[in-house]
C-alpha positions, 0 to 999 in steps of 0.5 A: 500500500501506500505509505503516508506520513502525517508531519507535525506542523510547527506550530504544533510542536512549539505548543507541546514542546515549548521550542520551535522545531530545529529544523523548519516544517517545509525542510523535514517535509522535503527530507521525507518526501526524498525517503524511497517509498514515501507517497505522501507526506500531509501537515498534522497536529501533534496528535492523530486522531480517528478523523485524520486516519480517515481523511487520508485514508490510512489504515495503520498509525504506526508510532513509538512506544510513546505514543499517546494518539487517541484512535481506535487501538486496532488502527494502532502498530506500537514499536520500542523506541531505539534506545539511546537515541532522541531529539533531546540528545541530538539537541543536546550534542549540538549545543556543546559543540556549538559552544565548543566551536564558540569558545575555539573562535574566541582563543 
């Protein structure tokens, strides 16, 4: 079938997380729709919900274990979060090297 992403636009992201994305709605849209196939990639809320499974006719939410959607739990594929690896510690390795890089442009 098709496989159709649902991206999280956002403004969404900054209500939930309280800081704007690193990386801006139109450019993670490009990157996914780049991802071999990917046949669609639709602005979403932060959280899925039954109506916007059937909008766009998608039969599965696949999601994290962190998932907190409310939709029907058949519609539901849960799978472990990778250990280790997370936005926050991306964020937080750029944010040392950055200042890293900052504090070498000062000597």
């Amino acid at each position: 079938g098709d496989v159709i992403i649902g991206l999280t636009k956002d403004r969404h992201i900054k209500r939930y997380k309280g800081y704007d994305p690193e990386i801006r709605f139109k450019f993670r849209k490009e990157i996914l729709e780049n991802i071999r196939n990917v046949d669609k990639v639709v602005p979403a809320d932060f959280y899925i919900d039954d109506l916007f499974l059937k909008k766009y006719k998608i039969d599965y939410l696949v999601h994290g274990s962190d998932n907190l959607n409310k939709i029907d739990k058949q519609k539901l594929k849960v799978f472990p979060r990778t250990q280790n690896i997370s936005s926050t510690l991306i964020r937080k390795k750029a944010s040392r090297n950055l200042k890293m890089v900052n504090r070498n442009k000062q000597l």
